[in-house]
C-alpha positions as CSV (number, residue, x, y, z in Angstrom):
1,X,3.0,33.3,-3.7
2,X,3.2,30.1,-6.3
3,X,4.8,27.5,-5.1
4,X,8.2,26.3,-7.2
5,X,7.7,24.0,-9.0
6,X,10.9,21.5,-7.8
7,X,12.4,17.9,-8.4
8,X,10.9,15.3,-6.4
9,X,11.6,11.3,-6.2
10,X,8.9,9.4,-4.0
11,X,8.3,6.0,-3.7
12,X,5.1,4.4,-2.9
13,X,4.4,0.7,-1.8
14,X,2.3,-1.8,0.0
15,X,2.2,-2.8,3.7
16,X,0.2,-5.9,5.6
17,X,-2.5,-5.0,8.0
18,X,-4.3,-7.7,9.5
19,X,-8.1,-6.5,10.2
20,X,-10.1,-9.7,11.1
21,X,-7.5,-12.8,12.1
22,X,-3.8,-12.5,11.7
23,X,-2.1,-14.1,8.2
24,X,1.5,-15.8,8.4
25,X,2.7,-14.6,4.9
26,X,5.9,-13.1,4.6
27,X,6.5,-9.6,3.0
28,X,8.3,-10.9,-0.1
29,X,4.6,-13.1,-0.8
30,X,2.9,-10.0,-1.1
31,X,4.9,-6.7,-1.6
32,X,4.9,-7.0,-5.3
33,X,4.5,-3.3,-6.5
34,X,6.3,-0.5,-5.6
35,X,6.2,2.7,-7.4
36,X,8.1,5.2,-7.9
37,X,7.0,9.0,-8.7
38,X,9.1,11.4,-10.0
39,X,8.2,15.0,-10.9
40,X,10.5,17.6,-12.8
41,X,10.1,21.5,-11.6
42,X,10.9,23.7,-14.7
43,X,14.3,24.0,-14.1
44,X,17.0,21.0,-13.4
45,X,20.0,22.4,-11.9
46,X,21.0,18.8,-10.0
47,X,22.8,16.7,-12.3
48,X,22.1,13.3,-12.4
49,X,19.0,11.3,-12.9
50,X,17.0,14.4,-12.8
51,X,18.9,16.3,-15.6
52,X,18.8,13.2,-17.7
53,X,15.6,12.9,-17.6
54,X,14.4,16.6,-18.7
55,X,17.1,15.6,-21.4
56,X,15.1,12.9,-22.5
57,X,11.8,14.4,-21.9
58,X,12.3,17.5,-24.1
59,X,14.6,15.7,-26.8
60,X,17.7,17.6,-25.7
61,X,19.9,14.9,-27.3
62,X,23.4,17.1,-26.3
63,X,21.8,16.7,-22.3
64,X,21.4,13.1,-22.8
65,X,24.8,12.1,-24.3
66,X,26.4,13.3,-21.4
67,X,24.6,10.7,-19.4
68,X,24.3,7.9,-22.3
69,X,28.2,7.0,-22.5
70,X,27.8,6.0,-25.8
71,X,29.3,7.7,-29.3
72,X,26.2,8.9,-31.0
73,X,26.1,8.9,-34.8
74,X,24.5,11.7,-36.5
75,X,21.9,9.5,-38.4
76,X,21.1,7.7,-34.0
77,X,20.9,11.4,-32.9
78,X,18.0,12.3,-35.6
79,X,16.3,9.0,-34.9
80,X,16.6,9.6,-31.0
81,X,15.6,13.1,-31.4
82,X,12.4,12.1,-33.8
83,X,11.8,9.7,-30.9
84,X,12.0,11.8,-28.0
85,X,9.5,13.9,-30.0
86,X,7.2,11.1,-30.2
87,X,5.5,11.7,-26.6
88,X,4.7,15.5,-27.8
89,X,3.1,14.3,-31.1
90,X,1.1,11.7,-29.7
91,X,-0.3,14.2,-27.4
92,X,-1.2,16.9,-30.3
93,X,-2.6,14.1,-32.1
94,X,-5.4,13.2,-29.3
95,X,-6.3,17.1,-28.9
96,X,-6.8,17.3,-32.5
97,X,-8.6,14.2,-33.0
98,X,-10.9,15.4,-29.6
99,X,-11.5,18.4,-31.5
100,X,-12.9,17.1,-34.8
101,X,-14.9,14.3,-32.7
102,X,-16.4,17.5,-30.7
103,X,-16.7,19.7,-33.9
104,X,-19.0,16.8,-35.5
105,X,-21.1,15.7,-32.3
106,X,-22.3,19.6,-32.4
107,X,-22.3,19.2,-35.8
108,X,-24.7,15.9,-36.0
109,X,-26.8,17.8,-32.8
110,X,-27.1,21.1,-34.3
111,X,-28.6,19.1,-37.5
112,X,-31.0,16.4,-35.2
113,X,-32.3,20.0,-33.4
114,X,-32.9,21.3,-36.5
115,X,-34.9,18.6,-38.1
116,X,-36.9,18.0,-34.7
117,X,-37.4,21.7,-34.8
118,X,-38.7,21.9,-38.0
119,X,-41.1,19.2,-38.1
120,X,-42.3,20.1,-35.1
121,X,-43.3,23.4,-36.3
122,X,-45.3,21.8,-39.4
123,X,-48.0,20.9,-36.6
124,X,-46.4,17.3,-36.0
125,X,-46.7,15.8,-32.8
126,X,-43.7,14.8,-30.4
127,X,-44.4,11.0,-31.2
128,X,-45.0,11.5,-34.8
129,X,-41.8,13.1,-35.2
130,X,-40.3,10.5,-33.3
131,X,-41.1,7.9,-35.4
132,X,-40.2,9.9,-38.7
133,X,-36.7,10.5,-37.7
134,X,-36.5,7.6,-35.9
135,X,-35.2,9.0,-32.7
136,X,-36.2,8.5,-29.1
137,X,-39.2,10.1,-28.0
138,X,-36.9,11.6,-25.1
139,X,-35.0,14.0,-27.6
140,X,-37.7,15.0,-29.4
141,X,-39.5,16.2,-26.0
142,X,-36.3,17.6,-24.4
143,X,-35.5,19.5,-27.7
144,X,-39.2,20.9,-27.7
145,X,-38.9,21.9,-23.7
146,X,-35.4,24.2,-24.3
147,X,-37.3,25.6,-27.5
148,X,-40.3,26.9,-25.4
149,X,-38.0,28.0,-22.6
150,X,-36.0,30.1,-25.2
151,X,-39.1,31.7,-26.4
152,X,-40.2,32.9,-22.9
């Protein structure tokens, strides 16, 4: 059975441990960070921090004025919703730009396999071909090896 995804708050931090000798340094010298984790399950039926949160999280601008004591103007809540929004583009933007960036690496390899494969077949050898497309040696012999194994 899946677990449930549910609300969780945890806090992390650093301790002292002496391993070799024994330091005289007090706690406030070195406990600098401290964090703090906090997961949202799907569905937030705590009020609170929790609910805010989601609110904020998913742009739910009604969830986050009940938290917000502050009149919102309809021209703020358009700007806050816009920005609450901005997480979700950002993220759509990356896979999109990862796309195109994988879409033209194949692209540029399809079209470096092809030429190696090409001059190769004209009776050139691996080095000559290296040199005319000015491309490591490597490729042109680790393209020629998968060719041979794919005629087998």
């Amino acid at each position: 059975m899946p677990k449930k995804l549910q609300n969780t708050l945890t806090e992390y931090s650093f301790s002292k441990k002496d391993i070799i000798g024994v330091a005289d340094e007090p706690e406030e010298d070195y406990d600098f960070l401290t964090v703090i984790i906090i997961r949202l399950g799907k569905e937030t039926e705590e009020k609170g921090i929790f609910d805010y949160l989601k609110g904020l999280f998913t742009g739910d601008i009604k969830r986050i004025q009940r938290y917000s004591h502050i009149e919102w103007s309809e021209p703020f809540q358009e700007e806050a919703s816009k920005m609450t929004g901005f997480g979700d583009m950002i993220y759509e933007r990356g896979i999109q730009q990862g796309m195109q960036q994988g879409m033209q690496q194949g692209i540029q390899q399809g079209r470096h396999e092809g030429m190696i494969l090409g001059t190769l077949m004209s009776g050139k050898t691996p080095e000559e071909v290296s040199k005319m497309l000015n491309l490591p040696l490597e490729e042109i012999k680790k393209v020629q090896e998968q060719q041979m194994t794919v005629n087998k």
